[in-house]
N, C-alpha and C positions, 0 to 999 in steps of 0.2 A: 653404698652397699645396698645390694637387695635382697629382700627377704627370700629363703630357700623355697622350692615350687612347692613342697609338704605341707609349707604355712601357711602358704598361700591357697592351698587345695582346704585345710581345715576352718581357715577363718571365711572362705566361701561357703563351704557346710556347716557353721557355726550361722552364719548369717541369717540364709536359707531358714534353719530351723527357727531365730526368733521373727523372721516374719511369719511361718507358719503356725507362732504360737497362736492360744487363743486368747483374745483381748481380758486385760486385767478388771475386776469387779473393786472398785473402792466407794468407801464412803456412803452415801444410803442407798445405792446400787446392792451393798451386798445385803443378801437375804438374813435375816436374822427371825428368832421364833419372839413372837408378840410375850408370850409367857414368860420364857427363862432368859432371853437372849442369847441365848446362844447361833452360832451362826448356823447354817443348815446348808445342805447342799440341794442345790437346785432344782434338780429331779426332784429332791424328797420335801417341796416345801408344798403346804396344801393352804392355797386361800384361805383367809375367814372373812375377811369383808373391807370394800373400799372405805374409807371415811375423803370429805372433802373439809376444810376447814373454812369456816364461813368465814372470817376478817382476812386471811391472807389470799383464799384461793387455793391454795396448795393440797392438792391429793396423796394421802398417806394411805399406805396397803399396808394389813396386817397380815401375818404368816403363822402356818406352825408346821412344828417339825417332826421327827419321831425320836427328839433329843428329850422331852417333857409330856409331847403330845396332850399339853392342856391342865395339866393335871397339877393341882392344889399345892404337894409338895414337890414339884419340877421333878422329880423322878421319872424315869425312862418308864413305860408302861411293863415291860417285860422285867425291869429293874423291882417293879414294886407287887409283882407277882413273889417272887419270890423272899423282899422281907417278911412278906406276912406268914 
């Protein structure tokens, strides 16, 4: 029995699309904010500074986001305009 040509036309545009997705971010790939952890999206993440770790070698990058953007009690900045 072979599958109907319909099925066959969607599981080729079903295909098509997860090659054209864009590659998946896991594990310490994805960006998270140094502050609150929260993850950030990528456009919106802003350097703060490389560190190297002297006994392993291994290079760690901090980030922040504009989920805390830094701030003491993790509060969104536009979030802690308004408690006060």
């Amino acid at each position: 029995m072979s599958p109907s040509p319909e099925l066959v036309k969607q599981v080729a545009e079903e295909y098509k699309t997860i090659l054209g997705a864009p590659p998946i971010m896991y594990g310490v790939t994805i960006p998270t904010c140094h502050f609150c952890g929260q993850v950030i999206k990528h456009e919106e993440k802003v350097h703060i500074e490389t560190l190297k770790h002297e006994a392993t070698g291994l290079i760690v990058q901090r980030f922040q986001g504009g989920c805390c953007a830094g701030t003491a009690n993790g509060a969104p900045q536009e979030v802690r305009g308004r408690l006060r």
